[in-house]
C-alpha positions in Angstrom: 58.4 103.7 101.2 61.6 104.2 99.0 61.5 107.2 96.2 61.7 104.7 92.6 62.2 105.7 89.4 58.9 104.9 87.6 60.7 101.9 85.6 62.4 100.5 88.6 61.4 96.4 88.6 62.0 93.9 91.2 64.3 91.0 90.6 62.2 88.0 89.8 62.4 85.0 91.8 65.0 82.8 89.4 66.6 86.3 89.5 67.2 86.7 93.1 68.2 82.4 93.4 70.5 83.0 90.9 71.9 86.6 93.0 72.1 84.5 96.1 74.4 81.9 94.4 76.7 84.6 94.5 76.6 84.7 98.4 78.6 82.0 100.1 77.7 82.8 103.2 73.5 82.7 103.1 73.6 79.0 102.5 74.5 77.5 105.6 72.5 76.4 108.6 72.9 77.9 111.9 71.7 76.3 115.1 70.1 73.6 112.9 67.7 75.8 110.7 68.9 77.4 107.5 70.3 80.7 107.9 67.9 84.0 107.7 70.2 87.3 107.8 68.4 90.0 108.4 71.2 92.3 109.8 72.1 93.9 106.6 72.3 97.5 108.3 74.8 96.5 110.4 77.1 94.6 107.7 75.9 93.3 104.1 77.2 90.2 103.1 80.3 89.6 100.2 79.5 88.3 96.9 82.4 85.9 95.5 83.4 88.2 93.4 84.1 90.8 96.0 85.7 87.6 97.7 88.1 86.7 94.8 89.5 90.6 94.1 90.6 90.4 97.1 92.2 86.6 97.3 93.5 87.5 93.8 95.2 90.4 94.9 96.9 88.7 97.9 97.8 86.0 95.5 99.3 87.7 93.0 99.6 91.0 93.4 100.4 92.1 97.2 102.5 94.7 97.7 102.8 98.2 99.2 101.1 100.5 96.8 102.7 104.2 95.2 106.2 103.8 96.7 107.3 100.7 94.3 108.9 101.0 90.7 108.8 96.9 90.7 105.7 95.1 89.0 103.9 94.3 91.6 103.9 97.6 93.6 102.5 99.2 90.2 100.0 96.6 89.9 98.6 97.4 93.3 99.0 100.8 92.7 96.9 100.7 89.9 94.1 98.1 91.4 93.8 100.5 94.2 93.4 103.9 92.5 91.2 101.9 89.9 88.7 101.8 93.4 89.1 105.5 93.6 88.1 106.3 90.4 85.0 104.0 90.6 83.8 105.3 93.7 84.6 108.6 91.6 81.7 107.5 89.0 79.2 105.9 92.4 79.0 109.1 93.7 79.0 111.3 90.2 82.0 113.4 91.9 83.4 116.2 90.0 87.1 114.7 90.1 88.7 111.6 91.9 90.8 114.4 93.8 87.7 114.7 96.2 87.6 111.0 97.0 89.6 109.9 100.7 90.2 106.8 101.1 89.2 106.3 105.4 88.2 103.0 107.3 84.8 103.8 107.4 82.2 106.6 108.3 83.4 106.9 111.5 86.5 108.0 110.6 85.6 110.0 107.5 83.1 112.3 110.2 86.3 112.5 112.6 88.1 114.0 109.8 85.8 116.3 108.7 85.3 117.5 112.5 88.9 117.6 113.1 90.8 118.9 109.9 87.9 121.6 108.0 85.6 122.3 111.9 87.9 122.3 114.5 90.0 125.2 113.0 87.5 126.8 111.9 85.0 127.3 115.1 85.4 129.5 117.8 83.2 130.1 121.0 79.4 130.1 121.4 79.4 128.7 117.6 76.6 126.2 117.1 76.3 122.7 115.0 73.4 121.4 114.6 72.8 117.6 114.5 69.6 115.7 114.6 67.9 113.3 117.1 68.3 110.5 114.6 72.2 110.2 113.9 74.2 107.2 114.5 76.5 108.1 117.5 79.6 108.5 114.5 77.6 111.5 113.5 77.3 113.0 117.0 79.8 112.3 119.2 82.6 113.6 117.3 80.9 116.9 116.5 80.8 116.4 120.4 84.7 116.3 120.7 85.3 119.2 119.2 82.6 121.4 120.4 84.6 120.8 123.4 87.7 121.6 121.9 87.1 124.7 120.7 84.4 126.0 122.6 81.0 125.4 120.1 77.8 124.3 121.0 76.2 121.0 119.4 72.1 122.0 119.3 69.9 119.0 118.5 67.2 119.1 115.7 63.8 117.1 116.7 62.3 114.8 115.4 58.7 113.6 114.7 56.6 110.6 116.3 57.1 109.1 113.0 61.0 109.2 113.2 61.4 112.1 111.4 63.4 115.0 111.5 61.2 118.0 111.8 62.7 120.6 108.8 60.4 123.4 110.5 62.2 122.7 113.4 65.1 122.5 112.0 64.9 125.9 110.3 63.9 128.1 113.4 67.3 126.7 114.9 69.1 128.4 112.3 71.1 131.4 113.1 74.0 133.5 112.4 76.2 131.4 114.9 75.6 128.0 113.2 77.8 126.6 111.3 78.0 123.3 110.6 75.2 121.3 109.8 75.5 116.7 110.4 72.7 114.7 108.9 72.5 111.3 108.1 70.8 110.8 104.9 69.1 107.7 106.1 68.9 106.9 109.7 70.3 103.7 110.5 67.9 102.7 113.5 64.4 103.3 111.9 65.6 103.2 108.0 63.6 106.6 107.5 64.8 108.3 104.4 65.5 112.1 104.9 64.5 114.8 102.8 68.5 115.8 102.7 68.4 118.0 99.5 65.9 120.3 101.2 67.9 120.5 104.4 71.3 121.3 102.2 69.6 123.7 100.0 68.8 125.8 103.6 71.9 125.3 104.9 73.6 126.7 102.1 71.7 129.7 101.3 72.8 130.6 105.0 76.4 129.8 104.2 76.6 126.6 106.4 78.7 123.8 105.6 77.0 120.3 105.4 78.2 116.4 106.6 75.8 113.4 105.4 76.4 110.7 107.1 75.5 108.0 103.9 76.4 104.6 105.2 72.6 103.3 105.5 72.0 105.7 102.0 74.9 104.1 99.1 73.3 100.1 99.6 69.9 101.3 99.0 69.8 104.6 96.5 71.5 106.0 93.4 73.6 109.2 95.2 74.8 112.2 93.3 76.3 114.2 95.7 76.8 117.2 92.9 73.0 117.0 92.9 72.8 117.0 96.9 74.5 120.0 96.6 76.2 119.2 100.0 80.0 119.9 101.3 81.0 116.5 102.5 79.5 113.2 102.3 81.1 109.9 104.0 80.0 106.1 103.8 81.5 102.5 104.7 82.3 100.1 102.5 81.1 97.2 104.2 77.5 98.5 104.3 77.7 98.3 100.1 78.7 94.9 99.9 81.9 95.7 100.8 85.3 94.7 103.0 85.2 96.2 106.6 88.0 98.5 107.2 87.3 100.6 103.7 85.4 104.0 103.9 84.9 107.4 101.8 85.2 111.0 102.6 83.7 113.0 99.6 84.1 116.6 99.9 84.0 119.7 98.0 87.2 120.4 96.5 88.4 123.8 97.4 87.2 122.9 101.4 89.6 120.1 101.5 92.5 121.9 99.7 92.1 124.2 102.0 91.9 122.0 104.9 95.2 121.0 106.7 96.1 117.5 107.2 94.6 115.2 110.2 97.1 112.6 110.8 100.8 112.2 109.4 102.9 109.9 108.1 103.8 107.9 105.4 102.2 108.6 102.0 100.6 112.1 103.0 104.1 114.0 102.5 105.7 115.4 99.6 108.9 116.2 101.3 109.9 115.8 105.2 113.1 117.4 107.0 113.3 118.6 111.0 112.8 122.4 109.1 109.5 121.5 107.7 107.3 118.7 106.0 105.0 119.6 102.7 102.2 118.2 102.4 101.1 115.8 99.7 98.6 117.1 96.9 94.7 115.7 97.1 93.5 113.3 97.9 97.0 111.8 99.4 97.2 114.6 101.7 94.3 112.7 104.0 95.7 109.3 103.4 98.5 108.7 106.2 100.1 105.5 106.5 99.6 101.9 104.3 95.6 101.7 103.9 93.7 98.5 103.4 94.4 97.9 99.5 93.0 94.5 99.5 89.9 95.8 101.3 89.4 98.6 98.0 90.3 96.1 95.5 87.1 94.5 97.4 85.2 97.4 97.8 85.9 98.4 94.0 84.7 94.6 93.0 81.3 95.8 94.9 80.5 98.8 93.2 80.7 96.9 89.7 78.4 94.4 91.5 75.4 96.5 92.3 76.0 99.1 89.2 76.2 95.5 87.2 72.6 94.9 89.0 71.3 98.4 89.4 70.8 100.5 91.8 67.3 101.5 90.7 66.2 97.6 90.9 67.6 96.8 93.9 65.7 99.4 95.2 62.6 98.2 94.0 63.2 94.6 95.3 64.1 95.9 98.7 61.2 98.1 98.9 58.8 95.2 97.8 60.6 93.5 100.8 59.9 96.2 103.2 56.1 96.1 102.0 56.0 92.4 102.9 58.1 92.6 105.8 55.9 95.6 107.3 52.8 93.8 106.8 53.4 90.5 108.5 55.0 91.6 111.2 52.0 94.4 112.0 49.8 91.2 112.1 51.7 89.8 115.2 50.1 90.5 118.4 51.8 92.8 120.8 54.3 94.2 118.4 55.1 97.8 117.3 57.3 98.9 114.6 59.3 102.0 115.9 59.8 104.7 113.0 56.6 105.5 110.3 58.0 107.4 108.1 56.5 107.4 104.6 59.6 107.1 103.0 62.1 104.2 104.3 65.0 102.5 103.7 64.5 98.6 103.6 64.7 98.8 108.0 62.2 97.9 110.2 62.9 98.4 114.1 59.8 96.9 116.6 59.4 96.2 119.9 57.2 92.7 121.2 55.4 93.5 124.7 56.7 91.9 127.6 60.1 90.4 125.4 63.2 92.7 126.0 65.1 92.8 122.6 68.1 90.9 123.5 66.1 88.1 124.8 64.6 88.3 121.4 67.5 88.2 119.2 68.5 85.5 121.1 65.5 83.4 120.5 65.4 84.2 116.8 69.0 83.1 116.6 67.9 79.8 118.2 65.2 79.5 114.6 68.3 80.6 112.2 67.4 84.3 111.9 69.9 86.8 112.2 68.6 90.7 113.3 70.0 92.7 115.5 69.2 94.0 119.1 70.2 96.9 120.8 70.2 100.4 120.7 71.8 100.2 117.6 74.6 103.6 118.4 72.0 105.6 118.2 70.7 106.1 122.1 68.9 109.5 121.5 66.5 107.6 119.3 66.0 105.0 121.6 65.7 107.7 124.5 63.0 109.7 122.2 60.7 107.0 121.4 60.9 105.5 125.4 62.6 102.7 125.0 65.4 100.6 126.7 66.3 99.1 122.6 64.8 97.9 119.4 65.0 94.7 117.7 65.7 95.8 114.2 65.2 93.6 110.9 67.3 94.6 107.7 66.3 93.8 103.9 69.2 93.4 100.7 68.3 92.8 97.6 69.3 89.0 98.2 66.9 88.4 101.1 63.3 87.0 100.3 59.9 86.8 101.3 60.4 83.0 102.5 62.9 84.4 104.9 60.7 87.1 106.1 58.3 84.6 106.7 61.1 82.6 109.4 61.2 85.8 111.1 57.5 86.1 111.7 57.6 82.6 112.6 60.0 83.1 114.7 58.7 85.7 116.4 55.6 83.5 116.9 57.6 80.6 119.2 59.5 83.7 121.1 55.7 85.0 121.8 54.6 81.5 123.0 57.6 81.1 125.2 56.8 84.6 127.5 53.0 83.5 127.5 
């Protein structure tokens, strides 16, 4: 499953009661049944505290942030580059300069495709991007291989949703440039070797995009370790607001880099001869940005580092177990994506049950997973399949819940027999 440290513990169980206190939102009832959310890959749910930066910010301390010499625009100023600077630490960044502050993964990919890729390639150029990416890690490597004249080569993957590194390494060749990989795939949860992808790539000279959205929730990430160029994420995957992302990237790439939007806050000095540019990391940050939203995201990372990282791994990988086990006990369903190592996902199909009509039936039983093809249809094309019904574990879910789902899953087998 996961990769643990060899200390790594689960929470107990008065541990993981007393975690879920935190979590307004798990104790409700929906449709009459309590409330089993099992969508975490889609959008983790907000502690209070996460709750309260952010009501205590619009409380007290709202205002537009680096412009103002009043109180309160100093006090945002600092709340917000506080975030920054904790992210900074999360990610074991050399300096807070190579921290952007984007609206989520999505956007931190279109940057890196538009600002460092798009001047940079010319004709017959190739990127290669795996089978397995979420659409935000394909289609806009898709733009601008249409823009400047590139070619976007896939790299395969395996039966067990994999992507094949052989594979991967007789693709390589003078013309590629750019290599996109998602560290851990959001539709099957497999956990990719990244390290050993990057290390290739960059004995070749190519430049390297992780896509880490599914990655930050679930592992400890040191992107000086990955060795990679940039690295993006969303905050509300980690506990997070939505509407908050990070760009990391490599320092000398981005000051070298030219700007990808304008406006506000990314200018040092504007007249109709010429505008110059802010320094780093302002220079990517057009426009007012979602301060309350940071505050929020900041509040999360001292709310899993306050946990750790290393034991909320462990819990959701003891969840994953479980999880894995019952549901390969139900007749007639198949879990889609074997990989050894995984992130805390499980996507199945149930014969003769289309997924929609699925999530729909679990909803009726209080369990919330997702259905679909989850933006990622070249998976779902791969493995011959119309969509997935997919199952996500945080460290807050437990085995009781997992046991709803399978329940669940029981009365939506008895309905289409």
């Amino acid at each position: 499953m996961t990769l643990l440290p060899p200390d790594a513990t689960p929470f107990s169980a008065s541990e993981i009661a007393a975690i879920r206190a935190d979590f307004p939102v798990l104790h409700q009832q929906v449709n009459g049944k309590a409330l089993a959310y099992l969508d975490n890959a889609a959008s983790a749910q907000h502690p209070r505290q996460v709750i309260d930066a952010e009501a205590e910010y619009y409380r007290h301390d709202h205002a537009n942030i680096h412009r103002g010499v009043h109180t309160l625009s100093q006090r945002a100023t600092d709340a917000f580059e506080a975030a920054r600077h904790k992210l900074q630490h999360f990610l074991h960044a050399r300096s807070h300069r190579e921290v952007i502050l984007t609206r989520g993964t999505t956007e931190s990919i279109n940057l890196v495709a538009q600002a460092y890729a798009r001047p940079l390639l010319q004709p017959g150029d190739e990127i290669l991007v795996s089978r397995l990416e979420h659409h935000a890690n394909l289609v806009p490597w898709q733009i601008v291989a249409g823009q400047t004249g590139a070619v976007v080569r896939p790299i395969p993957i395996t039966r067990r949703g994999e992507v094949d590194f052989e594979a991967f390494r007789t693709l390589l060749t003078p013309r590629t440039k750019i290599l996109a990989l998602s560290h851990v795939s959001n539709a099957l949860g497999t956990i990719n070797p990244v390290a050993q992808f990057i290390a290739e790539a960059r004995a070749r000279g190519i430049i390297t995009c992780i896509d880490g959205a599914q990655a930050v929730p679930h592992l400890a990430v040191d992107v000086q370790a990955l060795d990679c160029d940039f690295y993006a994420f969303s905050g509300h995957k980690l506990l997070g607001p939505t509407g908050t992302g990070v760009l990391w990237g490599r320092e000398s790439l981005l000051e070298a880099m030219p700007p990808w939007m304008g406006g506000g806050d990314m200018i040092l000095e504007v007249s109709f001869e010429g505008t110059t540019f802010n320094t780093l990391p302002h220079k990517f940050e057009a426009g007012t940005p979602n301060i309350a939203g940071f505050i929020g995201l900041g509040a999360a990372i001292d709310y899993v580092q306050g946990l750790g990282l290393a034991r909320i791994a462990a819990t959701e990988e003891e969840l994953l177990r479980y999880a894995t086990t019952r549901l390969e006990a139900i007749e007639g369903l198949s879990i889609i994506g074997t990989a050894p190592h995984k992130a805390a996902v499980i996507s199945f199909i149930v014969e003769g049950i289309h997924p929609h009509d699925l999530g729909t039936i679990l909803d009726q039983e209080g369990v919330a997973i997702r259905s679909g093809h989850h933006c990622a249809m070249p998976v779902m094309e791969f493995f011959d399949v119309p969509a997935t019904a997919r199952a996500s574990f945080a460290f807050y879910n437990t085995r009781a819940e997992i046991d709803q789902l399978v329940g669940a899953l029981h009365r939506a087998r008895d309905l289409f027999t």
